[in-house]
Backbone as JSON Lines, residues from 0, in Angstrom:
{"i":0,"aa":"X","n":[31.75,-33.81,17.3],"ca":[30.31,-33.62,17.27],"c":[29.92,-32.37,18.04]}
{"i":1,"aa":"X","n":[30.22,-32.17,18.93],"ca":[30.47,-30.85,19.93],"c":[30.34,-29.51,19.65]}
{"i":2,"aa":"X","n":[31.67,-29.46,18.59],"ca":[32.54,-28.68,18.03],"c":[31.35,-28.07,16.83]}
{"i":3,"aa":"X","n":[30.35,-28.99,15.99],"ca":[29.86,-29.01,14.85],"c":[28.06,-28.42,15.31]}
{"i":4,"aa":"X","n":[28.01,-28.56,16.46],"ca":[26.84,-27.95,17.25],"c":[27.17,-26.59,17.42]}
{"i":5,"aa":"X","n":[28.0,-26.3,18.22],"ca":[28.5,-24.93,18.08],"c":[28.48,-24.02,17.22]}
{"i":6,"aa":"X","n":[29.02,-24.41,16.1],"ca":[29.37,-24.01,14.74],"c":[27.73,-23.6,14.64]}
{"i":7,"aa":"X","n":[26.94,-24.27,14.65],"ca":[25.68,-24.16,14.09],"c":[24.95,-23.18,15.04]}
{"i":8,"aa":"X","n":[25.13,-23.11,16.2],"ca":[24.71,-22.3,17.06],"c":[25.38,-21.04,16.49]}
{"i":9,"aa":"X","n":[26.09,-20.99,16.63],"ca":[26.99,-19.69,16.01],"c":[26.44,-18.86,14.75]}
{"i":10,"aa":"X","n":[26.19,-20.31,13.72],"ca":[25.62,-19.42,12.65],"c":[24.33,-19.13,12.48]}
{"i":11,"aa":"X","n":[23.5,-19.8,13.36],"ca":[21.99,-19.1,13.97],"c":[21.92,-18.47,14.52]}
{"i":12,"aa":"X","n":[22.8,-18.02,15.19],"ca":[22.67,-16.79,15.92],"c":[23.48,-15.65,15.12]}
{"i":13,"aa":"X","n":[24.21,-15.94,14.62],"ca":[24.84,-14.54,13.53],"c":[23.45,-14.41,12.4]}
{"i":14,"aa":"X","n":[22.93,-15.16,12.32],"ca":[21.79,-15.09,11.26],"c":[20.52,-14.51,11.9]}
{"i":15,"aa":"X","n":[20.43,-14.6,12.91],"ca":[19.27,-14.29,13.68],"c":[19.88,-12.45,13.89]}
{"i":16,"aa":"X","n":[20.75,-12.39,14.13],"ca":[20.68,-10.76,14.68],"c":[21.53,-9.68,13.33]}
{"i":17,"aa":"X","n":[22.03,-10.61,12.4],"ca":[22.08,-10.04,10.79],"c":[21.0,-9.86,9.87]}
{"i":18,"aa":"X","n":[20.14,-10.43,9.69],"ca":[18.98,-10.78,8.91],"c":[17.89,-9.36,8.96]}
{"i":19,"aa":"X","n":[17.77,-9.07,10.36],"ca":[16.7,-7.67,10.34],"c":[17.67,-6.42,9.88]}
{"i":20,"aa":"X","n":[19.17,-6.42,10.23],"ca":[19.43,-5.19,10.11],"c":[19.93,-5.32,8.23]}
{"i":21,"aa":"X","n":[19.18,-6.56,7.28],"ca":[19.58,-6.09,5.89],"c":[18.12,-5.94,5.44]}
{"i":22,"aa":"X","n":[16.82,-5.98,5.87],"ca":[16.07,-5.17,5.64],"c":[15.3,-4.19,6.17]}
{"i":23,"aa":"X","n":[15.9,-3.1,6.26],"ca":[15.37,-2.16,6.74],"c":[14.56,-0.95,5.73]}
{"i":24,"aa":"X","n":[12.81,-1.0,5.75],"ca":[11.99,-0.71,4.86],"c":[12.07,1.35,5.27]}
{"i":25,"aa":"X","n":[12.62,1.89,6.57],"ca":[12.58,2.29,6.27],"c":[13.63,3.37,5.7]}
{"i":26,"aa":"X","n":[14.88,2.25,5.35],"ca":[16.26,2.98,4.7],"c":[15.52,3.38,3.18]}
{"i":27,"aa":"X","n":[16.47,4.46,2.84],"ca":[16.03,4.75,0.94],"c":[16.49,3.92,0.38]}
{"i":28,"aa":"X","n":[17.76,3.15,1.05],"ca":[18.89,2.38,0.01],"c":[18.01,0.78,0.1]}
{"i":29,"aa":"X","n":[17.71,-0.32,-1.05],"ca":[17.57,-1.5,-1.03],"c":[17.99,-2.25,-1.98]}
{"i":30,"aa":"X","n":[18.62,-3.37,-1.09],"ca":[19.7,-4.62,-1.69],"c":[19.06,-4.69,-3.61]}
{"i":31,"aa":"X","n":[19.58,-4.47,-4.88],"ca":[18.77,-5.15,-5.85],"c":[20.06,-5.74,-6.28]}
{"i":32,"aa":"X","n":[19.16,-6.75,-7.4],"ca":[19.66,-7.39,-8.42],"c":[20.37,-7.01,-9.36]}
{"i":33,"aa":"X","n":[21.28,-5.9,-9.56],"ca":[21.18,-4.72,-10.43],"c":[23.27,-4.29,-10.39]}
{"i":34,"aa":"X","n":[23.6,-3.64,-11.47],"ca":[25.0,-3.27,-11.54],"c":[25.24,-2.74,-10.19]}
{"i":35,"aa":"X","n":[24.37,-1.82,-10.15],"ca":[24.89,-0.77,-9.09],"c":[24.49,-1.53,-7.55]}
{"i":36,"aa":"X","n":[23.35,-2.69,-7.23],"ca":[23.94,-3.05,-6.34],"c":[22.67,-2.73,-5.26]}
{"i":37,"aa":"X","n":[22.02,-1.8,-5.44],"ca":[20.68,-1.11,-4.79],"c":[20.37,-0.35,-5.56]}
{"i":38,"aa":"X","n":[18.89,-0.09,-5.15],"ca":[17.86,0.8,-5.54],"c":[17.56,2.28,-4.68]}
{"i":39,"aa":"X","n":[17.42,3.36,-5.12],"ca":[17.07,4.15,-4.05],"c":[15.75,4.88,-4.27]}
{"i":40,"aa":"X","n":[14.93,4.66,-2.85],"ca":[13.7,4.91,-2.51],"c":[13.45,6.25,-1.97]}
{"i":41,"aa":"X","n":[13.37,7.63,-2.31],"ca":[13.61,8.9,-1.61],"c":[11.98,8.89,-0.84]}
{"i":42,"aa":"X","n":[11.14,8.37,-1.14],"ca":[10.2,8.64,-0.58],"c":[9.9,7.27,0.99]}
{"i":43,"aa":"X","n":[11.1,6.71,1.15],"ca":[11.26,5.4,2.11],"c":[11.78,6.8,3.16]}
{"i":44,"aa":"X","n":[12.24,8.0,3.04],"ca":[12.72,8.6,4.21],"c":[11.91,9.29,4.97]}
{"i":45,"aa":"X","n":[12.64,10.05,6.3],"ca":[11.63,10.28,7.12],"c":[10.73,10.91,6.63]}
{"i":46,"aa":"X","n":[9.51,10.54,7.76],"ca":[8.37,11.58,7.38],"c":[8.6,12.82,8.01]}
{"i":47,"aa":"X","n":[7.81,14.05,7.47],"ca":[7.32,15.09,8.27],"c":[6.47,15.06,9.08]}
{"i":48,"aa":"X","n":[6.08,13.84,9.07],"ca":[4.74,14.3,10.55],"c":[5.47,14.28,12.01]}
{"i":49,"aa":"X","n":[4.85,14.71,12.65],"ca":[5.35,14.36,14.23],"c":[4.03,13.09,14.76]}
{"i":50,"aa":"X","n":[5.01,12.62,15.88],"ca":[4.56,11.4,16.15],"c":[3.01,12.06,17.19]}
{"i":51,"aa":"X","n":[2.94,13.21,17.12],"ca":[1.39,13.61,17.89],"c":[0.37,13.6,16.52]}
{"i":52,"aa":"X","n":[1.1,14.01,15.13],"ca":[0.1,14.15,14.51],"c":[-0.36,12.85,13.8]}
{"i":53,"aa":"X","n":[0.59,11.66,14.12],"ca":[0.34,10.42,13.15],"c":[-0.74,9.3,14.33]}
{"i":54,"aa":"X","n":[-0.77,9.58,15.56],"ca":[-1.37,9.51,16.71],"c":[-2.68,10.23,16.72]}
{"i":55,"aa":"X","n":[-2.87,11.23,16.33],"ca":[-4.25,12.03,16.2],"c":[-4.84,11.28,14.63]}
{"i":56,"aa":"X","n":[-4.25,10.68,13.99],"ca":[-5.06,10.49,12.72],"c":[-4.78,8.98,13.19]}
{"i":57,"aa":"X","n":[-4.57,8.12,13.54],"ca":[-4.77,6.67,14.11],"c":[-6.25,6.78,14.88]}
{"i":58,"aa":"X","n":[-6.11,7.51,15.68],"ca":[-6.96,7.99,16.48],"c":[-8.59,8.42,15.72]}
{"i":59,"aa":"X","n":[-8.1,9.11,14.89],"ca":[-9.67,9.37,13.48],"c":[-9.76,8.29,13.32]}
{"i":60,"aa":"X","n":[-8.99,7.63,12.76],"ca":[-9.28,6.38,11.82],"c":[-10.2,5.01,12.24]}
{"i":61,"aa":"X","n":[-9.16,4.95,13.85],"ca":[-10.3,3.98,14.72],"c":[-11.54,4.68,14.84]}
{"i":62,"aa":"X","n":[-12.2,5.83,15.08],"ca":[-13.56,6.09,15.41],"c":[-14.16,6.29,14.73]}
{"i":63,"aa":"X","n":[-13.78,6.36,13.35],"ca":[-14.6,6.59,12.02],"c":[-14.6,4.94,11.69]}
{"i":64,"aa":"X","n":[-13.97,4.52,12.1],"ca":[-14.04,2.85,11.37],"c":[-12.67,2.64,10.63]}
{"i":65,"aa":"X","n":[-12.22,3.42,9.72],"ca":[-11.35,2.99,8.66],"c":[-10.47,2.5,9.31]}
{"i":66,"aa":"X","n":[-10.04,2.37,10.59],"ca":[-8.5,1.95,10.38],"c":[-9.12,-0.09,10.69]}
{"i":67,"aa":"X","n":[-10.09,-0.42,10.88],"ca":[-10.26,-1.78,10.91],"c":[-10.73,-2.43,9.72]}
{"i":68,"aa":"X","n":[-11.7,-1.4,8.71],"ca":[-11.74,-1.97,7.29],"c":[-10.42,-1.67,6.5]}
{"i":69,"aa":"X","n":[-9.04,-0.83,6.55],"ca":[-8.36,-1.13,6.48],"c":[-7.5,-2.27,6.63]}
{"i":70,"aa":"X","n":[-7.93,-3.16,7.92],"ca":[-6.96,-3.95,8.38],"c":[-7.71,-5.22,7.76]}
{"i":71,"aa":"X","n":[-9.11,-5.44,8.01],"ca":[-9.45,-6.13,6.98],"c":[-9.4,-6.58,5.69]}
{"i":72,"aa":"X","n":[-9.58,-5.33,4.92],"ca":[-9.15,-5.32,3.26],"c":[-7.58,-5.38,3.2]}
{"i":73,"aa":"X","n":[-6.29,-5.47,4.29],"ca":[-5.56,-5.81,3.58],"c":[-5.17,-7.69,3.94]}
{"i":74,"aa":"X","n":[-6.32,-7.82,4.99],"ca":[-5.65,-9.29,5.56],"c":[-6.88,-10.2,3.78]}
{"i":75,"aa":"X","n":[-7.83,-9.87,3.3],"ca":[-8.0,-10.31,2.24],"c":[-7.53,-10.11,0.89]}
{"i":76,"aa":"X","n":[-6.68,-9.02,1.43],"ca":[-5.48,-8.89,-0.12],"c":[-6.54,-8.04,-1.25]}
{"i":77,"aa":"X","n":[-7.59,-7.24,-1.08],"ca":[-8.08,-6.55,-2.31],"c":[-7.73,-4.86,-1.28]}
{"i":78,"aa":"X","n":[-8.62,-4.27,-2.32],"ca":[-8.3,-2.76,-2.62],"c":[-9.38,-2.09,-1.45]}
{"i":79,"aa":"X","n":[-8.93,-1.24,-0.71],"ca":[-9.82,-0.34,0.21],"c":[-10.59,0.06,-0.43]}
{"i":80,"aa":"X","n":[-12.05,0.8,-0.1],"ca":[-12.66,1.18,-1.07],"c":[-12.4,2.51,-0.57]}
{"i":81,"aa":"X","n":[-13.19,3.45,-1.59],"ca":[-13.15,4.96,-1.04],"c":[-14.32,5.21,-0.53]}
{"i":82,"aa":"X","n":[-13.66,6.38,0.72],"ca":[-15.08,6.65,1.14],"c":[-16.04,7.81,0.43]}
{"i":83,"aa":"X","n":[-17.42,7.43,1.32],"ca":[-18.79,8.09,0.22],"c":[-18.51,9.11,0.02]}
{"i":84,"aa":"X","n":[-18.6,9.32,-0.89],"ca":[-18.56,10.92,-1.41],"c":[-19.75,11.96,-1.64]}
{"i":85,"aa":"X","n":[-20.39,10.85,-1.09],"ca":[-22.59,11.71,-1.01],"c":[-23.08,10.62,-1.58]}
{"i":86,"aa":"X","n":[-24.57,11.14,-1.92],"ca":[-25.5,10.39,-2.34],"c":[-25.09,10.5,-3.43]}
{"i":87,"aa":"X","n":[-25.92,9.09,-3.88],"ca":[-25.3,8.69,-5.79],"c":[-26.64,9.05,-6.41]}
{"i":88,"aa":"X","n":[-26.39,8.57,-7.32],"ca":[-27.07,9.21,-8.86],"c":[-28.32,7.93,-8.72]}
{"i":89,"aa":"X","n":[-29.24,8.47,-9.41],"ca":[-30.43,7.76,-9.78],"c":[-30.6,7.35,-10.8]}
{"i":90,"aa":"X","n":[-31.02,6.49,-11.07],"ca":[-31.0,5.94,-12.81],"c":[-31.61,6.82,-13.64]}
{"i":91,"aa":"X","n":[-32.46,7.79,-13.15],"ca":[-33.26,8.78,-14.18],"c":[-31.54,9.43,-14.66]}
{"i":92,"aa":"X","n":[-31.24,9.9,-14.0],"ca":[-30.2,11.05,-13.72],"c":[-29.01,10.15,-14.53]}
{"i":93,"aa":"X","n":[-28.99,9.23,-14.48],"ca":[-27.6,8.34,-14.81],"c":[-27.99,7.99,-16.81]}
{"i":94,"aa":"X","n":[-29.41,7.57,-16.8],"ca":[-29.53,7.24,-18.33],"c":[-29.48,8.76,-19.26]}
{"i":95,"aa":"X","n":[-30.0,9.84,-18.7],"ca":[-29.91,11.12,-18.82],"c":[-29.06,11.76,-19.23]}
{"i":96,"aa":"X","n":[-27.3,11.79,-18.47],"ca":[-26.12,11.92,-18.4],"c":[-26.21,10.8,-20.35]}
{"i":97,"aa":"X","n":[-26.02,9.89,-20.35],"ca":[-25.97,8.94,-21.2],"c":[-26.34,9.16,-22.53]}
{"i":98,"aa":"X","n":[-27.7,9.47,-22.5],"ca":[-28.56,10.19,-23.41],"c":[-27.84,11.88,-24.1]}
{"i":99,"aa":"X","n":[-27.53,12.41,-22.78],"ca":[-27.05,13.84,-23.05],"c":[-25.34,13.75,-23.89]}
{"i":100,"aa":"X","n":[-24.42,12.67,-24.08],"ca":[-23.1,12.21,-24.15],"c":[-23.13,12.6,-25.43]}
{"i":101,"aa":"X","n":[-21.72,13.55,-25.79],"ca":[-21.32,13.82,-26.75],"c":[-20.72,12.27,-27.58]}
{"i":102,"aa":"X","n":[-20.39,12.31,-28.88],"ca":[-20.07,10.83,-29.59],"c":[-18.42,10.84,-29.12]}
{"i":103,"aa":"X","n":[-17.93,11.61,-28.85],"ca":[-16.46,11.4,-28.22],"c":[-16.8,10.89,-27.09]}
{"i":104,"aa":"X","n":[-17.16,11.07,-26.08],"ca":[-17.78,10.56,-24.87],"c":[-18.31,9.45,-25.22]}
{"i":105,"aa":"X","n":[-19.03,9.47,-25.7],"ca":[-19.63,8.04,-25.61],"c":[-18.45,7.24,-26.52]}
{"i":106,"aa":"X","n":[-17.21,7.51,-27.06],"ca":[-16.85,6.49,-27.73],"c":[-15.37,6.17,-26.38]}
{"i":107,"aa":"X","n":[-15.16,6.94,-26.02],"ca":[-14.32,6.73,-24.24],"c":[-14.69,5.97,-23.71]}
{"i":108,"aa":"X","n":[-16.02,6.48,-23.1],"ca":[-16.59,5.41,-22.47],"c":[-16.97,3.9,-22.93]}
{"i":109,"aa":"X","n":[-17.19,3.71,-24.06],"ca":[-17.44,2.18,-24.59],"c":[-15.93,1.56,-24.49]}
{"i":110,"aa":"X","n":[-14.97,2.38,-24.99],"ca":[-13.0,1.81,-25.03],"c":[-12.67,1.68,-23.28]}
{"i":111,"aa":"X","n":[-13.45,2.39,-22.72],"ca":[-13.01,2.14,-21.5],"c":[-13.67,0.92,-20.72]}
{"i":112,"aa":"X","n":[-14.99,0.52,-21.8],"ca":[-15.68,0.08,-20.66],"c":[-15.18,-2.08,-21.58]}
{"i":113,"aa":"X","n":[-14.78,-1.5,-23.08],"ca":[-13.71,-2.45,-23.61],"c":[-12.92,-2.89,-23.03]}
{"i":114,"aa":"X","n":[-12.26,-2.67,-22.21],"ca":[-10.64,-2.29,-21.73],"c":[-9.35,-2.1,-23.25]}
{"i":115,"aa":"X","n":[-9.88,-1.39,-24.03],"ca":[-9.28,-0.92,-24.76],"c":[-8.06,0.56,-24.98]}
């Protein structure tokens, strides 16, 4: 009985300090399902930034806000939005555009607005 505790200790603990070093997100190489065995990710390698410049844009991000509606929009699982890009259009200005639409245009826009 002893002997069979051990064993188990043993393999929780080989499992505990094996387990992080087979995923490592930021190797190129990852474990697949596949002939060859892995996948390779060239854009999983280092970055070019230096760690002052990824620190100066953390740094934007908290005082502009984004880096907490970031953290928000991903703990609810949808899409960040983008930020404003100016003032928007007015409905004069928007039915106008609409009115002014070539018939190719306007036939895009209806397939698009299809999901066609």
């Amino acid at each position: 009985m002893n002997s069979a505790k051990h064993t188990i200790l043993a393999l929780a603990a080989t499992a505990a300090l094996a387990l992080p070093a087979l995923s490592h997100a930021s190797s190129m190489l990852h474990a697949a399902n596949s002939e060859a065995g892995y996948t390779y990710y060239p854009e999983h390698s280092k970055s070019t930034k230096t760690r002052a410049q990824v620190s100066a844009e953390t740094a934007a991000a908290r005082k502009d806000g984004t880096l907490d509606q970031h953290q928000a929009q991903y703990q609810l699982n949808v899409p960040v939005p983008a930020k404003d890009a100016g003032p928007g259009k007015t409905r004069q200005q928007v039915v106008a555009e609409m009115n002014n639409e070539t018939a190719e245009e306007r036939k895009a826009r209806m397939n698009l607005l299809a999901g066609s």
